[in-house]
N, C-alpha and C positions, 0 to 999 in steps of 0.2 A: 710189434714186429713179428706177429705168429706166422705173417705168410712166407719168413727168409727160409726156412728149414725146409719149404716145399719147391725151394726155386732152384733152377739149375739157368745158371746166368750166363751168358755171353755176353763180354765187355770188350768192345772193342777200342783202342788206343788206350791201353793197358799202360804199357812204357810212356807213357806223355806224361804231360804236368797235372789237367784235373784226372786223368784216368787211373794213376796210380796211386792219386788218393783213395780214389772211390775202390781199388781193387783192396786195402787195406779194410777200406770199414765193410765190403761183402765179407772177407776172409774174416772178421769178427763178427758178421750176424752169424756164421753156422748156416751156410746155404748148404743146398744140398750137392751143387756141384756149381764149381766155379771155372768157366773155361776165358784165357786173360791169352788168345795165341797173340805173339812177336809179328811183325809184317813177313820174316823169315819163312814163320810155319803156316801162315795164310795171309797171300796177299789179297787183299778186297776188292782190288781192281778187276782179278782175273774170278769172272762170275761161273766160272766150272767146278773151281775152288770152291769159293764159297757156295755151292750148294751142295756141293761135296762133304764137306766143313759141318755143317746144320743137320745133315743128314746122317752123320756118323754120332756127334754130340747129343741131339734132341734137345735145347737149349728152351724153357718155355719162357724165358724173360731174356731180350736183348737191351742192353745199354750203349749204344752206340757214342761214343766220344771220340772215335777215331778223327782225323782231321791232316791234310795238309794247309800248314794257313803260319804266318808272320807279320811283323809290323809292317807300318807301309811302302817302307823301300821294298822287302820281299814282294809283296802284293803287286808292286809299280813292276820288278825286273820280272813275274812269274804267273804275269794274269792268266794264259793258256792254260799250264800247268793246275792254278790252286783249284780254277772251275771246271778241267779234266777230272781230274783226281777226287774231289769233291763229292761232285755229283755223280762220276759211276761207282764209287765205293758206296755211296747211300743209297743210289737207286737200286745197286742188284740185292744190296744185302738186306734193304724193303723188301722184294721181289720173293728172293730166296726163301726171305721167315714166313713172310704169307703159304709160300711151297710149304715150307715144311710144319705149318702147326703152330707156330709159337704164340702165343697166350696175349703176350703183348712186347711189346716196341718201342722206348722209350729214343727216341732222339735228342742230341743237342743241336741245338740251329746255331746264330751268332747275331749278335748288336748288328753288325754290318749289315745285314738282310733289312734294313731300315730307310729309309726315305734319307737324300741327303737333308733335303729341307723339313724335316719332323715337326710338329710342334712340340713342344716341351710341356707334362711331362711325353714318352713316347708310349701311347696306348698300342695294346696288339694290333686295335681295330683297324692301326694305320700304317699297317705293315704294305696294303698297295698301293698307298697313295703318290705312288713316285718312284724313281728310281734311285737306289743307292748313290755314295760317296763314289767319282770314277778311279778314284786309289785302288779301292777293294771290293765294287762293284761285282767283277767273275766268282771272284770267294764269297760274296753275301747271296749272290742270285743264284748260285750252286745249291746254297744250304735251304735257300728259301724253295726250292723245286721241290726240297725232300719233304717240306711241312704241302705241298699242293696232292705231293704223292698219296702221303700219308693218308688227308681227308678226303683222296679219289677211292683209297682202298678203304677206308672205314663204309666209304656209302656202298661200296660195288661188293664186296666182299665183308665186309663185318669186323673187319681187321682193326685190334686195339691197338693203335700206333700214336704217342701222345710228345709235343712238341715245345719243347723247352727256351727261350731268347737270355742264356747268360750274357750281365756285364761283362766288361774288361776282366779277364781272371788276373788276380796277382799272388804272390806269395813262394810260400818254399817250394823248392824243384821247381822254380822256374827257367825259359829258357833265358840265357842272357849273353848268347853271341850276338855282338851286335850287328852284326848281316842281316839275323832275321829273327831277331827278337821285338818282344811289343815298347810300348813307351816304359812301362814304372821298371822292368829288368834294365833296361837300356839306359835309363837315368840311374840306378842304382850300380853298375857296373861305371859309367863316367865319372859319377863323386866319389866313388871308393879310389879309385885310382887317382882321379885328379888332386883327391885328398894326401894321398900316399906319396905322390912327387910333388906335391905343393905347388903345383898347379895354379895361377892368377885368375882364369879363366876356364869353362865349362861351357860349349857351342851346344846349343838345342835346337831342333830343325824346328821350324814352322818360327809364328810370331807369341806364341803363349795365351792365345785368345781363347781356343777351341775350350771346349766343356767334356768330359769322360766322368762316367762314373766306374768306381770301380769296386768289385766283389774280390771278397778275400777263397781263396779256391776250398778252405775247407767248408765255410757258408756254403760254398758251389757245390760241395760232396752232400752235405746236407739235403740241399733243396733236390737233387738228384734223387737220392735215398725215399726220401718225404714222397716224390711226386709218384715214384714209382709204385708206394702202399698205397697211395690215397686218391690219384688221381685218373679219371679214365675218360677225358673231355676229348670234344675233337678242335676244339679252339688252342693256340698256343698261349704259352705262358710266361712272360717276363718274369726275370730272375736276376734280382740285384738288392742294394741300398735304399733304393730312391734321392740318392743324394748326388751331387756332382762335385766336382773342383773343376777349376779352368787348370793348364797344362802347365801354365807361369803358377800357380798358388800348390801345383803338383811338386814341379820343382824345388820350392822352395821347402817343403814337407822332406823330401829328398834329401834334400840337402840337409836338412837338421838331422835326418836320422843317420848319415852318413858322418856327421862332422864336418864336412866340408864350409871353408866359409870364404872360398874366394867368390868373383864375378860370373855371371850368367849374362851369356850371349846370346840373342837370337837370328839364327841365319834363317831370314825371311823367304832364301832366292826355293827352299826347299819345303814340300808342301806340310800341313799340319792335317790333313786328313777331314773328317766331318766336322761342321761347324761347332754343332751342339749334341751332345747325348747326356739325358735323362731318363730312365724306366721310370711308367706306373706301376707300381709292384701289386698294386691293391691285389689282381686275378690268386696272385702266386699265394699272399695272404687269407683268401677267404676259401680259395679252394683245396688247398690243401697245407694251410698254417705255418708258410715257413714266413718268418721274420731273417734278416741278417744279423750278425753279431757282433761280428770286430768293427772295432774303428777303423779307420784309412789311418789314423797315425801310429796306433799298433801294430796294425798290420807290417806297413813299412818299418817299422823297429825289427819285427821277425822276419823279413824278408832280408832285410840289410846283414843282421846277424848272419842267418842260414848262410847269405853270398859268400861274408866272410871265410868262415870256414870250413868250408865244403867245395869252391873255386878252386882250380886249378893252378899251378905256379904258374907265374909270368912269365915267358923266355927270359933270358937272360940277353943285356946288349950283345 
């Protein structure tokens, strides 16, 4: 890791779930500068700012993780919004680092930016062979402009800008309002509580068929880390397990780790999202050696834990 000491980082979505991990393990490489600004102190949207921003910093490594983005009710009530937001906060602040010199570019894209119909596993190769799930289609087509951006400016300009496809993130510091949280926080807040009132029953939208794989966020802080010494491709790169569960065998992982041992309902009338998601991880593996680590059932033991006690009080009746 001799090149952290020479790096002066911009991380953006710092305050988020994978970004505050990743700003932990910058702040213990010994970079040479680390800039983590709040949406308060630079909003990404407004490309004045941000080049405003870059230009005062000099930043030669961007980490981009910033994101508007939620499960799929969010995605269903906010499709304008997440591919607004999305795409001009990664288009300008591409734009900008190219302006201002920066060395290289690390972007996160997302699972979503995938064919609904994939085959399984999901190779990069078939990232345009279709069009996304229409739950979260605006948020996946958003994210997948910035990987089109990216390998327009590597050929036209020489620009090292390199493109990531994390799994499902889960784990600590995750979000878990259930407005607009993803599926494993959103099950993990149901059986905790449905646990605690003893509760009969526990309704889960869709029918439990669908397939997710999911990555534990600090594996995600990992491969982030990893890609960014070792990797300088203009192809993207999947980033996960290579494993899947269907959403009923998720469930019930859930539920064990919570205690929970009433009934599981599926309300069918409400959608389950993509059919099927599996990554081939091989790329992430040979190009720059990252394996995953946690299980999916340890995972969920630390995530369930974390909820516990670090959730906020209930209201009171």
């Amino acid at each position: 890791m001799t090149l952290w000491p020479a790096r002066r980082v911009l991380l953006t979505g710092a305050g988020g779930f994978l970004g505050s991990h990743l700003r932990e393990r910058l702040e213990s490489l010994g970079v040479a500068a680390l800039f983590a600004p709040p949406r308060a102190e630079l909003d990404l949207r407004d490309g004045v700012a941000v080049t405003r921003y870059l230009d005062e910093k000099r930043p030669n490594l961007v980490i981009h993780a910033a994101a508007n983005v939620g499960g799929i009710g969010a995605n269903r009530a906010h499709p304008g919004q997440f591919f607004h937001d999305n795409a001009l906060m990664g288009i300008q602040l591409i734009e900008a680092s190219r302006r201002a010199g920066v060395e290289k570019f690390l972007c996160l894209g997302t699972v979503c930016a995938y064919p609904k119909f994939t085959p399984l596993p999901f190779r990069e190769s078939d990232l345009w062979n279709g069009y996304p799930e229409e739950t979260n289609a605006p948020y996946g087509l958003a994210k997948r402009m910035l990987l089109v951006q990216l390998q327009a400016y590597r050929q036209e300009y020489g620009f090292n800008g390199i493109y990531l496809l994390p799994a499902n993130l889960y784990g600590p510091r995750d979000n878990f309002d259930l407005e607009t949280s993803h599926v494993i926080p959103a099950m993990i807040r149901k059986f905790v509580e449905a646990d605690e009132e003893s509760a009969p029953v526990v309704t889960l939208w869709g029918d439990g068929t669908p397939t997710r794989e999911f990555l534990h966020v600090t594996d995600a802080a990992d491969a982030v880390l990893l890609a960014a010494e070792r990797y300088d491709g203009a192809e993207p790169v999947n980033i996960g397990t290579g494993e899947s569960v269907s959403i009923a065998q998720l469930a019930d992982l859930v539920a064990d780790a919570t205690g929970y041992r009433g009934r599981i309902e599926w309300n069918v009338a409400q959608p389950g999202g993509q059919p099927k998601r599996q990554l081939d991880t091989t790329r992430a593996r040979e190009a720059f050696g990252f394996t995953a680590r946690v299980r999916l059932a340890d995972g969920l033991r630390e995530a369930v834990a974390w909820y516990k006690t670090r959730r906020p009080p209930r209201p009171t009746p």
